[in-house]
C-alpha positions in Angstrom: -91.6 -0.5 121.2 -88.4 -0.3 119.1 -87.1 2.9 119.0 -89.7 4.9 120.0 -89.0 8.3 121.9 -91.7 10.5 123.5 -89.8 13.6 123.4 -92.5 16.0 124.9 -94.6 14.5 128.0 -96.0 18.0 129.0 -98.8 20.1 128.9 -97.4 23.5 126.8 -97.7 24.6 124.1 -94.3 23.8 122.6 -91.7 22.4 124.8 -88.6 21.8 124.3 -85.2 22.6 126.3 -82.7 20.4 124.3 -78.8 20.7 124.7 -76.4 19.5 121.6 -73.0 20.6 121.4 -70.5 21.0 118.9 -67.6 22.2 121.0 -65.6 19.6 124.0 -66.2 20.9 127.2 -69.6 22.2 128.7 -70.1 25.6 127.5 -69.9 27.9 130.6 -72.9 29.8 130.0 -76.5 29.0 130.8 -78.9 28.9 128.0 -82.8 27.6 128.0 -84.5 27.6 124.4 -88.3 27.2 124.5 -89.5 26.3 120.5 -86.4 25.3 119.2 -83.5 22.6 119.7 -79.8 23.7 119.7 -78.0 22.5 117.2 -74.5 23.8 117.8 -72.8 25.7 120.4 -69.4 27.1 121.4 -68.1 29.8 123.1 -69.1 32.8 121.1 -71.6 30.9 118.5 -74.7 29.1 119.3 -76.9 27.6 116.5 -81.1 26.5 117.0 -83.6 25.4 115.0 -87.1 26.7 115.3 -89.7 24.1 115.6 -92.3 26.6 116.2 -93.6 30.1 115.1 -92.6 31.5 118.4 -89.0 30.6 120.3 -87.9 31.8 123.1 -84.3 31.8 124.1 -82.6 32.7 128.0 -79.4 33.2 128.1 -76.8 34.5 130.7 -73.4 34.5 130.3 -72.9 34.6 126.8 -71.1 37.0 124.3 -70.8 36.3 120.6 -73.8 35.4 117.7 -77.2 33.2 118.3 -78.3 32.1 114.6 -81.8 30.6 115.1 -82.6 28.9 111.4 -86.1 28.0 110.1 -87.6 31.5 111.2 -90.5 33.3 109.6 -89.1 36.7 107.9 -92.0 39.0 109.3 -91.0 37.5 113.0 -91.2 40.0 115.7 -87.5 40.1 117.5 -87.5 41.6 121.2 -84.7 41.3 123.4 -81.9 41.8 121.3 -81.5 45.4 119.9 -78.6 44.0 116.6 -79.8 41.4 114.5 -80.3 40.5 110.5 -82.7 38.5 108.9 -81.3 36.1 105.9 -84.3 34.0 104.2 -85.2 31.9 107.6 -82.7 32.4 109.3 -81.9 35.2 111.8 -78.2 36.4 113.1 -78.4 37.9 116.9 -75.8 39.7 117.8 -75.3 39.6 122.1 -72.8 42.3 123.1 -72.5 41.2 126.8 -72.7 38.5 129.3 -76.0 39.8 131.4 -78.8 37.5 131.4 -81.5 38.0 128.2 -84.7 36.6 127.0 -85.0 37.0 123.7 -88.9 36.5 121.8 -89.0 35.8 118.4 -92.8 35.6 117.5 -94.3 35.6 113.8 -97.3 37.8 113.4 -100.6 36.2 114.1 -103.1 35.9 111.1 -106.5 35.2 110.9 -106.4 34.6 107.3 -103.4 32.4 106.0 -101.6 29.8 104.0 -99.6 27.3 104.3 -98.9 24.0 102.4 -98.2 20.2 103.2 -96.2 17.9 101.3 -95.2 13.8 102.1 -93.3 11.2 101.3 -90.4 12.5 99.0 -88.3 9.6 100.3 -85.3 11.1 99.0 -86.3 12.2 95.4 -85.5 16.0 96.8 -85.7 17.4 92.5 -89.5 16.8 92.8 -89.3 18.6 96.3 -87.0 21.7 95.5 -89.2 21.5 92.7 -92.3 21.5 94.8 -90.8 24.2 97.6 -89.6 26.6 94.2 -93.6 26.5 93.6 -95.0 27.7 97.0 -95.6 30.9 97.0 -97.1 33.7 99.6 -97.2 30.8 102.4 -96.3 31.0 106.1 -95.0 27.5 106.8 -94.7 23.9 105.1 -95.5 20.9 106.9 -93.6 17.6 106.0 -95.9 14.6 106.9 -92.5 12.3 107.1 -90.7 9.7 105.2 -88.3 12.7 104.7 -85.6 10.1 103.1 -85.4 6.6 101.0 -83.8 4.5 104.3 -82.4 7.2 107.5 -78.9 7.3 106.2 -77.0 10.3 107.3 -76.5 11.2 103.6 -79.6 11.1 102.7 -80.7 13.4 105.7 -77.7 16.0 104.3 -79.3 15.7 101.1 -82.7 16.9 102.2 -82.1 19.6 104.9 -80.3 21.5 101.8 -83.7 21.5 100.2 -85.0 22.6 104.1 -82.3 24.7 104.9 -82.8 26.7 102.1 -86.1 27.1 102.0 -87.5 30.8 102.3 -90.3 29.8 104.9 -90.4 27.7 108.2 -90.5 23.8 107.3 -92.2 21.6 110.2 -91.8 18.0 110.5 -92.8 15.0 111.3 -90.6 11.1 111.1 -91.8 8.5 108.9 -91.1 5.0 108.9 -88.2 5.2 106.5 -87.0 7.6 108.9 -86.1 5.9 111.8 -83.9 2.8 110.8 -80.9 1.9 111.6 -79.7 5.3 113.8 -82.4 7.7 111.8 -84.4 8.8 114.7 -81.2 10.0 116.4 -80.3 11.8 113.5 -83.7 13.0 113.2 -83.8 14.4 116.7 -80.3 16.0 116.6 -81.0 18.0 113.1 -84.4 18.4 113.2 -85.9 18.4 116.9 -88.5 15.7 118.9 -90.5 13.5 117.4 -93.4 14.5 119.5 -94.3 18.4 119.8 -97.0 21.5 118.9 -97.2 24.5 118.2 -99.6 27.3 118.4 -100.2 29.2 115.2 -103.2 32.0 114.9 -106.3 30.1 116.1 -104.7 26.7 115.1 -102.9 24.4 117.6 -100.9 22.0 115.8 -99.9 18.2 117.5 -97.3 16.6 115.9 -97.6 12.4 116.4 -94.8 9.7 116.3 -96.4 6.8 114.0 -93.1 6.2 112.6 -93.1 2.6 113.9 -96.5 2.6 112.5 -98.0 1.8 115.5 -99.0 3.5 118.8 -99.0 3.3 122.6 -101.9 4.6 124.9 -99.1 6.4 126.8 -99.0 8.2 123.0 -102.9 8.8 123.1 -102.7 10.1 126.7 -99.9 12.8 125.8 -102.1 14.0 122.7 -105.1 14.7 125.6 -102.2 16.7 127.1 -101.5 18.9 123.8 -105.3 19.5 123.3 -106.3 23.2 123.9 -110.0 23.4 124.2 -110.0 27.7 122.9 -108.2 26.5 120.1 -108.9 23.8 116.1 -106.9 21.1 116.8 -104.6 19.5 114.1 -103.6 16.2 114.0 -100.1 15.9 112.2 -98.8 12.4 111.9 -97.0 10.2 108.9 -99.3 6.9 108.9 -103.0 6.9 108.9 -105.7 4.8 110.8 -107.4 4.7 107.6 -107.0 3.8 104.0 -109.5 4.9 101.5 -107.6 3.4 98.2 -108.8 -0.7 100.0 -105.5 -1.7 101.2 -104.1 -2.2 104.5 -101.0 1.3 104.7 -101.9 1.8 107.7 -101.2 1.6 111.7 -101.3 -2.0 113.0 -105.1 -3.1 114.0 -105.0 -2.5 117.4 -103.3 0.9 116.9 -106.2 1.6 113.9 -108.9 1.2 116.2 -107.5 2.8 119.2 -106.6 6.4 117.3 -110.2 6.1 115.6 -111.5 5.7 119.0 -109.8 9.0 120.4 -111.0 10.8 117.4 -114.6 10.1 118.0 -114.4 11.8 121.4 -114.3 14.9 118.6 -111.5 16.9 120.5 -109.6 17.0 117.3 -111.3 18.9 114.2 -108.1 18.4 111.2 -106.4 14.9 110.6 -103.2 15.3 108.8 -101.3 12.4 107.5 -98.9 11.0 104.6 -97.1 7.3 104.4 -99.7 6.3 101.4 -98.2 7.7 98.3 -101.8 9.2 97.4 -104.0 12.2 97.4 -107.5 12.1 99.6 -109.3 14.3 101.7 -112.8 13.9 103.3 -114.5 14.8 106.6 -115.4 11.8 109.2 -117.6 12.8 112.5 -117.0 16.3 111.7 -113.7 16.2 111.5 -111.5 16.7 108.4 -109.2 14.1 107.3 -106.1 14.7 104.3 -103.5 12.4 103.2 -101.3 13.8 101.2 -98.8 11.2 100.5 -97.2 12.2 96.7 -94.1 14.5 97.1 -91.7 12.0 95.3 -91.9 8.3 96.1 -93.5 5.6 93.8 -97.5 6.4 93.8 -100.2 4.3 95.0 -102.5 6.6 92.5 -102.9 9.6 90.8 -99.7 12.3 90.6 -96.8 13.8 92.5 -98.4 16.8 94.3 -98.4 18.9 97.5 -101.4 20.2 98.9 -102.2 24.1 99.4 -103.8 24.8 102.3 -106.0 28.5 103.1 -107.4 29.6 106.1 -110.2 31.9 106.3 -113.3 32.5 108.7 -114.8 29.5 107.2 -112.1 26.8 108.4 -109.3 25.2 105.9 -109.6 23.9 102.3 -107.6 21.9 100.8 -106.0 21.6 97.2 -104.3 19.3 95.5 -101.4 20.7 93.2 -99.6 18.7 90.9 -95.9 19.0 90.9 -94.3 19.5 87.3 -92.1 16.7 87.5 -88.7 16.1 85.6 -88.9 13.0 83.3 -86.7 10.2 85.3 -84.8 8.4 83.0 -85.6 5.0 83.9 -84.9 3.4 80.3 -81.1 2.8 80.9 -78.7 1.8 83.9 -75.1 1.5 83.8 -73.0 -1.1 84.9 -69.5 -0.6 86.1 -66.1 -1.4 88.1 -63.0 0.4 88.5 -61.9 0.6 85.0 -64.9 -0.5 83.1 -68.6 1.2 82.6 -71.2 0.7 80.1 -74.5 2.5 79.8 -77.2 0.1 79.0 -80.5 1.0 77.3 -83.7 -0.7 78.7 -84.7 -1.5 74.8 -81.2 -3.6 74.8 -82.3 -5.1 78.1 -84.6 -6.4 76.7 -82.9 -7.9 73.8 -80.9 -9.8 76.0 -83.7 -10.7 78.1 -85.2 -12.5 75.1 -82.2 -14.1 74.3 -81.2 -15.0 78.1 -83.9 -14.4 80.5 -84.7 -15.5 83.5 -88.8 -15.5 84.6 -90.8 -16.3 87.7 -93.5 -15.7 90.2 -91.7 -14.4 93.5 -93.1 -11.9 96.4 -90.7 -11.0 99.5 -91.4 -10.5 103.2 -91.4 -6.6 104.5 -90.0 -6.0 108.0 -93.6 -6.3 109.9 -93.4 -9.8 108.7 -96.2 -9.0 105.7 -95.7 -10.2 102.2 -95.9 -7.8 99.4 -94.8 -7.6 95.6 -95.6 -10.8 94.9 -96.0 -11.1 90.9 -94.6 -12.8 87.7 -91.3 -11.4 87.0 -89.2 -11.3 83.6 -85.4 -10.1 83.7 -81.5 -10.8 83.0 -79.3 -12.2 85.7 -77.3 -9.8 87.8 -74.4 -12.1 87.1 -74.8 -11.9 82.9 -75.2 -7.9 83.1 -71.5 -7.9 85.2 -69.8 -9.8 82.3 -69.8 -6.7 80.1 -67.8 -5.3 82.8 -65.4 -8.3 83.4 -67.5 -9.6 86.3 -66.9 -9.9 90.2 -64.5 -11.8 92.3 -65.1 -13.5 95.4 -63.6 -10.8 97.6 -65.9 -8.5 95.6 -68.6 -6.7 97.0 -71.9 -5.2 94.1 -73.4 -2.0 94.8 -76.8 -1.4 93.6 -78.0 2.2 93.8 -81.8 3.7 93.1 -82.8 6.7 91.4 -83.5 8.3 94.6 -80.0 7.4 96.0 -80.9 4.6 97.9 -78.1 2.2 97.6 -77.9 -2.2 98.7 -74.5 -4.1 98.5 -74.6 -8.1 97.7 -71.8 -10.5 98.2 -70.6 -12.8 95.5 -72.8 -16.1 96.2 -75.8 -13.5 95.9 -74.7 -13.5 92.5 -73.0 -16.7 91.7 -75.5 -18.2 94.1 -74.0 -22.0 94.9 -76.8 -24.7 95.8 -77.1 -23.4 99.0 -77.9 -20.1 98.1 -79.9 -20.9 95.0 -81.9 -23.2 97.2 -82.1 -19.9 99.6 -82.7 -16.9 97.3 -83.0 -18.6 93.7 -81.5 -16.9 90.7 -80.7 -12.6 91.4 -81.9 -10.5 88.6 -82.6 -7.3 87.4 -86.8 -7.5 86.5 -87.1 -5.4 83.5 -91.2 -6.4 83.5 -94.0 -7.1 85.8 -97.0 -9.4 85.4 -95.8 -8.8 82.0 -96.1 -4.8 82.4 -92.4 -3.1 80.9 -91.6 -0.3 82.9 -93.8 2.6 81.3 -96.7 1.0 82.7 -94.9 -0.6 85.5 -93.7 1.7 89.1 -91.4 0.5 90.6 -88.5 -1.0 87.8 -86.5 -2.3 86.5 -86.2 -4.0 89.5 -83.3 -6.0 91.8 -85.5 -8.9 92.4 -85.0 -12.9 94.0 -86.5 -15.7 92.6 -86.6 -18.6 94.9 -87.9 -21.8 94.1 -91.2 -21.4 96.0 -91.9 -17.9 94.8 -91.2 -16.0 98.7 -88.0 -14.3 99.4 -88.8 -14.4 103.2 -86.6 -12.6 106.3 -85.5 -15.9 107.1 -83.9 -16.2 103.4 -82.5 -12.6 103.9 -81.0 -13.6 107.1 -79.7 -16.9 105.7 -78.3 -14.8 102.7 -76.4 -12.0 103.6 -73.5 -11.2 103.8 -71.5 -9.6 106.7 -72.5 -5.9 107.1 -74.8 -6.3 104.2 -78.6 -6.9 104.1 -80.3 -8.1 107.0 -77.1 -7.4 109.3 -78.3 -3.7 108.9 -82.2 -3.6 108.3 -84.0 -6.8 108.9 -86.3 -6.8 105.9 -86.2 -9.1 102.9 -88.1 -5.9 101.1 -85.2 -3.7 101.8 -83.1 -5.7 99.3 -85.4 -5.6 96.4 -84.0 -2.3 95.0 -86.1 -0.4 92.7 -85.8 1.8 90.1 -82.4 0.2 89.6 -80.3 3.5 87.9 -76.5 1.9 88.5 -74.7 -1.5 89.4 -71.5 -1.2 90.7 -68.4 -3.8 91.3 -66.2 -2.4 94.3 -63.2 -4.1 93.6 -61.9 -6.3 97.0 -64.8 -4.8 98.9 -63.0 -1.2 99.1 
């Protein structure tokens, strides 16, 4: 299966013993880190990340600082008599080379809170806005699709909303996680894609469904995590289910073999995100949450996280709306090097009237399914440049989301010959939907194709891009419909 990693084959609680290193030559030092990665080390600094509430670190050899990041406050520190705590993140100080184990343990509590968001897919506002608003809880789970499309940008862009956070902030990979070289970055800044964690009377199992499917060898390892003494969570990005009557789910086969495992009733909470919704029920006794609105486009209802409290009784959930900036969606701005113009959707629509371009068209996703298709209204990429003194051949166009996600287009795309026209049809910026402007509309304006026969399929994508561009980096026809379209930009000989 592309890309998948089973990080953690064993039967502990948390296991991990990872080894990353910032400096050239092999540290000469031995260090073992149980509940955490390492992140950096040299010879007198080593940095880890906690991936559970417990970590414990052996280390011989070594003389300088340990900062262990994504910590709880109130943690218990034993091993190590000189240390500070800084929001999450704790500074040991080791004044000699003897060999150490050092505990760092949160205190068990029988009554808690913590919260679970998904699926901010880059818009990190909503989610600094939504971290600013959780108050007096122990840790936050991330249910994946952390970023818009794995880029190592976008991964900077939401560990500063991470990093800063003053709790712990547990993770799991979503499918826009792991393309192109995302689960490597994953894995190096924020730890396995497979692991658990003991917390109180709760043993949490974090699950890989990133390629939104699943292997019995998966099934088998989550048997392995099960602790019969303890509630078992289920943490995972895609559900086997979808209660709003689509299909955002696992494949088939992978559908029915999770459900199966879950009626054996060894697992009593379900977990989940990748549908941009809020839903919670209980199924054979066991309780099921998706909690899918932290930022990206909704399938229904609001942008929200969900509060979670723990008392004698079990969990309850609740759903809390996130107060959500206003994105201006009603102009883009169209540039090159020396030229920019800021262009208001009611103009767009002026010119639309005057110069539009309409069609029914639908494009092929990367699993080979076809989505979006509708009847689409909108100006001609080409038409919008000319304000800007339009593109050359050696040109390359940049067009860049709200949420920072960004596709670049070669000339033909948008002074398509016969060959492309016959291809991809005309390239436009959709300013309407089934005849829905974009107040009532989700996901525009919109960088849309519209072939002659009304499917911009992966073979078109293929056939249609450009060196470096498009399907020569993510083989999806979807990936190059861009919406929320906030800037298009001429790069002047490509550079």
């Amino acid at each position: 299966m592309k890309g998948k990693k089973l990080t953690l084959m064993v039967a502990t609680v948390v296991l991990v013993s990872l080894f990353t290193s910032g400096c050239t030559e092999d540290p000469e030092y031995a260090l073992d880190v149980v509940g955490g990665i390492v992140l950096e080390e040299s010879h007198d600094q080593i940095r880890i990340r906690s991936i559970s509430p417990n970590t414990e670190i052996v280390v011989q050899g070594f003389q300088g600082n340990i900062e262990v990041t994504n910590s709880h406050l109130d943690s218990t520190i034993e091993g190590v008599n000189e240390y500070t705590i800084d929001t999450s993140i704790i500074h040991l100080e080791i004044p000699d080379k003897k060999e150490r184990t050092i505990t760092i343990d949160a205190p068990e509590k029988t009554e808690f809170n913590f919260a679970v968001i998904g699926d901010t897919q880059g818009m990190n506002n909503i989610f600094q806005i939504a971290v600013d608003d959780m108050e007096g809880i122990e840790f936050l789970i991330h249910t994946g699709d952390l970023t818009p499309h794995s880029r190592q940008n976008e991964y900077d862009a939401v560990m500063e909303v991470i990093d800063n956070a003053e709790f712990p902030v547990y993770t799991t990979i979503g499918n826009h996680d792991n393309r192109f070289d995302g689960t490597e970055i994953y894995e190096r800044i924020l730890g396995p894609t497979e692991y658990s964690f003991v917390y109180s009377e709760y043993n949490f199992i974090f699950l890989d469904t990133s390629e939104l499917s699943l292997t019995e060898n998966q099934i088998g390892w989550i048997d392995t995590q099960v602790l019969e003494d303890k509630q078992n969570v289920i943490v995972t990005h895609s559900p086997y289910y979808d209660p709003f009557g689509g299909d955002h789910t696992l494949d088939p086969a992978s559908d029915e073999m999770l459900e199966q495992y879950l009626s054996e009733g060894r697992i009593d909470v379900f977990m989940a995100g990748h549908i941009h919704a809020y839903h919670q029920d209980v199924s054979q006794n066991m309780q099921r949450l998706i909690t899918g609105g932290g930022g990206g486009s909704l399938v229904k209802g609001v942008h929200h996280y969900t509060h979670v409290t723990v008392d004698s009784t079990g969990m309850s959930f609740e759903k809390v709306p996130i107060d959500t900036p206003e994105q201006n969606i009603y102009s883009i701005t169209v540039r090159c090097r020396t030229q920019s113009e800021e262009i208001t959707y009611e103009r767009l629509l002026q010119i639309m009237s005057q110069d539009g371009v309409s069609g029914v068209s639908s494009f092929q996703n990367q699993f080979g399914n076809q989505r979006g298709e509708a009847y689409y209204s909108g100006i001609r990429i080409s038409t919008l440049l000319e304000a800007v003194g339009g593109m050359s051949e050696d040109d390359t166009l940049m067009i860049e989301s709200i949420d920072g996600h960004t596709q670049e287009f070669g000339y033909l795309n948008v002074y398509p010959d016969g060959y492309f026209l016959s291809e991809q049809g005309e390239f436009i910026l959709a300013l309407t939907y089934n005849n829905q402007t974009i107040d009532e509309w989700r996901d525009g304006p919109r960088a849309v194709f519209i072939p002659a026969d009304g499917y911009y399929d992966n073979q078109n994508c293929e056939n249609t891009s450009y060196e470096g561009q498009g399907w020569n980096l993510y083989e999806s026809a979807g990936a190059r419909w861009v919406k929320y379209v906030k800037t298009i930009t001429v790069v002047r000989g490509g550079a």
